[in-house]
N, C-alpha and C positions, 0 to 999 in steps of 0.2 A: 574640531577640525576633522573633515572625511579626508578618507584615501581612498583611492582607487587602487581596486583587487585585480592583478592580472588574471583575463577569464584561461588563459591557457596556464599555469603555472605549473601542472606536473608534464609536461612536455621539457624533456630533455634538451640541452641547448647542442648544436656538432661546436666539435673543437676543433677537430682533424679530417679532412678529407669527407664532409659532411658526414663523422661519427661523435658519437656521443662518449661521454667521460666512459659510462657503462659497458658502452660495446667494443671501447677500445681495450678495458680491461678484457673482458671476456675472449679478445680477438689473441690479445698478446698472453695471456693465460694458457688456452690452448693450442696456440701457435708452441710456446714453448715444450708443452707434452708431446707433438706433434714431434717437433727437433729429438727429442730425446727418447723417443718410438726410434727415430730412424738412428741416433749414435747407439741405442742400446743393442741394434739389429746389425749394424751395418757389418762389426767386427766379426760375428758368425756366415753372414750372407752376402752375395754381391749389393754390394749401391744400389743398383736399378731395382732391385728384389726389396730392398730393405724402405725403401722411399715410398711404395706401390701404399701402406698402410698408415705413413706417416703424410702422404697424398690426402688421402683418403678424409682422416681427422682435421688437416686444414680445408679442407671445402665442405665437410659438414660447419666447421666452423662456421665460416664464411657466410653460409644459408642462414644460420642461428643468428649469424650477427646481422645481418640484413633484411629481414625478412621484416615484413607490415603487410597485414590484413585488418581492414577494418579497424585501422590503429589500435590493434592490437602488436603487440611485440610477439615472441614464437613461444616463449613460457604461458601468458597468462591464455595465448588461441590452444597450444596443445590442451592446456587442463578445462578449458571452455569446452574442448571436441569432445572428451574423453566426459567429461558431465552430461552433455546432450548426450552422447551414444549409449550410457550405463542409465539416463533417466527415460529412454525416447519409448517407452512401455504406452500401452492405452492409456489414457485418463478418464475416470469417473467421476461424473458431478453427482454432488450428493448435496441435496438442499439446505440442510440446519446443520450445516459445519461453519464453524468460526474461520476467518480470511486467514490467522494467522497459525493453525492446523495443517500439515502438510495435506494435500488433498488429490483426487486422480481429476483429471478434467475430459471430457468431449465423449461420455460414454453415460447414457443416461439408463437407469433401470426402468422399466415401467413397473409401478407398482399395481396387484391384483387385488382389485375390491372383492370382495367376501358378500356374495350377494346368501342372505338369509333363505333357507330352503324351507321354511314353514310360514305363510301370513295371517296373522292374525286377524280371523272372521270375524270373531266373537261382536262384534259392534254391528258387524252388515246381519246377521244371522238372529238380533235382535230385533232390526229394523223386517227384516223379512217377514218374522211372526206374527210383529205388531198390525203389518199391513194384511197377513190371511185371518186373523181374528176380524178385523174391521172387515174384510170382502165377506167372512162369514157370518156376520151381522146384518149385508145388505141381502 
């Protein structure tokens, strides 16, 4: 008997207000530190003073919980940006490395041929003599 595999299956379902089980945690997680930023503030400082920080942590919230690029979530694009920008170095190709070697890529060496500074005569230099023997025979 076949089944059929849903092709989206790690796509999170919304429960609430088109958010996800995840983001709702996350929302009301920090929402709560947020609250208790501003009760721990508020008895030393005015309200308006004490809110300004506990503000602050709900709308960063908010971005973190909302955020999609590239269906990417905000967790898995920051540590994507932060590997591009700590790998974005030149790359150097180098021919007889194995695929599975880390490797540099788009930088190619030119290798210097070794040209030999002595040629060897010895064979013309026979031929030479052979033929003033024979001219001095004619």
């Amino acid at each position: 008997m076949q089944y059929k595999i849903p092709v989206q299956i790690e796509n999170e379902d919304p429960i609430f207000l088109g958010l996800s089980l995840k983001q709702l945690i996350i929302l009301m997680g920090w929402w709560a530190i947020a609250y208790m930023i501003f009760k721990w503030l508020a008895p030393n400082i005015w309200n308006q003073v004490a809110a300004i920080p506990a503000i602050i942590v709900a709308i960063f919230t908010l971005v973190v919980v909302l955020f999609k690029h590239s269906e990417m979530t905000f967790i898995p694009f920051i540590l994507n940006f932060i590997r591009h920008k700590t790998n974005s170095d030149p790359k150097i190709w180098s021919k007889w490395i194995d695929s599975f070697e880390p490797i540099e890529v788009w930088y190619v060496i030119q290798e210097q041929k070794v040209k030999k500074s002595s040629i060897d005569t010895s064979a013309k230099e026979k031929k030479i003599e052979a033929m003033k023997d024979k001219l001095n025979k004619i």
